[in-house]
C-alpha positions as CSV (number, residue, x, y, z in Angstrom):
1,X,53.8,89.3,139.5
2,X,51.4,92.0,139.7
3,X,47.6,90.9,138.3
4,X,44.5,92.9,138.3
5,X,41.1,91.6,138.7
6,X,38.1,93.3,137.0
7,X,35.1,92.3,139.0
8,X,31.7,92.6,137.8
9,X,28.2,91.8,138.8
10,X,27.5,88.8,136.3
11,X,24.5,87.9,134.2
12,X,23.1,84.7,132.2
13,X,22.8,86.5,129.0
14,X,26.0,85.4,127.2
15,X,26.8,89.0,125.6
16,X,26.7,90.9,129.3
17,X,30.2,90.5,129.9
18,X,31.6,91.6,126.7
19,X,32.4,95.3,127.7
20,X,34.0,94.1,130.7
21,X,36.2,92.0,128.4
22,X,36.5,94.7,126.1
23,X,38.4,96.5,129.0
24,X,40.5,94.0,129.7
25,X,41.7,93.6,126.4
26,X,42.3,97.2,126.2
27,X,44.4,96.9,129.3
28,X,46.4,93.8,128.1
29,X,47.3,96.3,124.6
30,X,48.2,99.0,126.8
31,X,50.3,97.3,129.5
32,X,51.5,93.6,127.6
33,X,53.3,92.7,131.2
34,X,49.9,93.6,133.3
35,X,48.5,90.1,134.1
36,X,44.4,91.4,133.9
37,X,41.5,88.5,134.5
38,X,37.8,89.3,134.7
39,X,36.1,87.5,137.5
40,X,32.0,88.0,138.5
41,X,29.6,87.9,141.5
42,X,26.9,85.9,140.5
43,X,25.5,84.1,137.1
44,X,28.8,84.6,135.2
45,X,31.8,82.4,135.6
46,X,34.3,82.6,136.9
47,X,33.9,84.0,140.9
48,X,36.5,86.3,142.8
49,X,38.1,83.0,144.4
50,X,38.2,80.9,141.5
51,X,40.1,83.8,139.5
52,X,42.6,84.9,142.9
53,X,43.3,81.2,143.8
54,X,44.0,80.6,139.3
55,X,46.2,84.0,139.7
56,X,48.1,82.9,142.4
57,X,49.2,79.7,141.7
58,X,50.3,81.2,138.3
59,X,52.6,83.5,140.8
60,X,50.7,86.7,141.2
61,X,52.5,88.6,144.7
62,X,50.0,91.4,144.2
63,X,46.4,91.4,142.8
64,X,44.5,94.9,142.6
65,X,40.5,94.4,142.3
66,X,38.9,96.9,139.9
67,X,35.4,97.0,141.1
68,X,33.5,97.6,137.6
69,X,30.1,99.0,139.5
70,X,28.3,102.3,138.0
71,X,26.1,102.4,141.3
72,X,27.8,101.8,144.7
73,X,25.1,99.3,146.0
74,X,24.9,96.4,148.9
75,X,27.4,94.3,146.1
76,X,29.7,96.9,146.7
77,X,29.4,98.3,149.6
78,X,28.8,94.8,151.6
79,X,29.8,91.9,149.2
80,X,33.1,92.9,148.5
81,X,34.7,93.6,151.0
82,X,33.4,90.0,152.4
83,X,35.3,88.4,149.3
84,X,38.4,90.3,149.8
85,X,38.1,89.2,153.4
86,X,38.3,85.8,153.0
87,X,40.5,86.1,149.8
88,X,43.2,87.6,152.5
89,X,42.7,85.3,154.9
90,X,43.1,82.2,152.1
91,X,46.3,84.0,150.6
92,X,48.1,85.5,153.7
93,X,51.4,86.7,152.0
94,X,49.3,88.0,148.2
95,X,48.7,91.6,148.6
96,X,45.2,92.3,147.8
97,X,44.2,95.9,147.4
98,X,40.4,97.2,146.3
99,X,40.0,100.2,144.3
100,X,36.8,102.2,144.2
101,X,34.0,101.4,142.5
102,X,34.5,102.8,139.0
103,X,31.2,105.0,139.3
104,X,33.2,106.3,142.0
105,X,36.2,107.6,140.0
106,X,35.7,111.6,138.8
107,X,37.4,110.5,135.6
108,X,34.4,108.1,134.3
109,X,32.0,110.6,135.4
110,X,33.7,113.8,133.1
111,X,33.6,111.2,130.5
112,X,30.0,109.9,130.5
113,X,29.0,113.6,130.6
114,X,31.1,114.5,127.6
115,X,29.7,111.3,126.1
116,X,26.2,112.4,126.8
117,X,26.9,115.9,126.1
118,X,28.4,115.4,122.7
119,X,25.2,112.8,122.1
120,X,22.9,115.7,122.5
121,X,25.2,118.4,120.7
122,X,25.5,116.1,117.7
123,X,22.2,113.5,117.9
124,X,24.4,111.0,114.8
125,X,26.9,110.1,116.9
């Protein structure tokens, strides 16, 4: 089984997480057989380990991190790649794979433009 893990930073306001849910709702609609978990750094349960070692013993072979980062800071650039570390050393045969940060990915970029860019064309929207 092939799970994906959204990782995000975490917060203790309650309604923080809801657009990262949001997106993994809109990724269970899309792809029904896609197993997709949220998981969080800090202040926001559950962690990267709690949500790979739930994923695994549900059967996942493969799990794909989806860093959820705008800015590609020390959590990112340092944190991370710790977690995955040890997550790879704790589940030798899983095949965990990192993809950029999504502030990273050309495609989010176009699209806040347009979103800002049609804001600014059209200021009801």
């Amino acid at each position: 089984m092939h799970a994906i893990i959204l990782f995000a930073h975490g917060s203790r306001d309650p309604l923080w997480h809801k657009p990262i849910q949001a997106v993994a709702e809109r990724i269970a609609q899309r792809a029904p057989d896609t197993t997709v978990r949220c998981a969080y750094l800090e202040l926001t349960e559950p962690d990267l380990p709690t949500v790979a070692d739930q994923l695994v013993t549900l059967g996942a072979t493969s799990l794909c991190i989806v860093p959820m980062f705008l800015g590609v800071g020390r959590h990112a650039r340092e944190d991370l790649p710790e977690l995955i570390r040890h997550l790879k050393t704790a589940h030798p045969s899983v095949d965990i794979t990192c993809q950029p940060a999504v502030g990273e990915q050309a495609r989010l970029l176009d699209l806040l433009a347009e979103i800002a860019l049609g804001h600014a064309n059209n200021p009801n929207t």
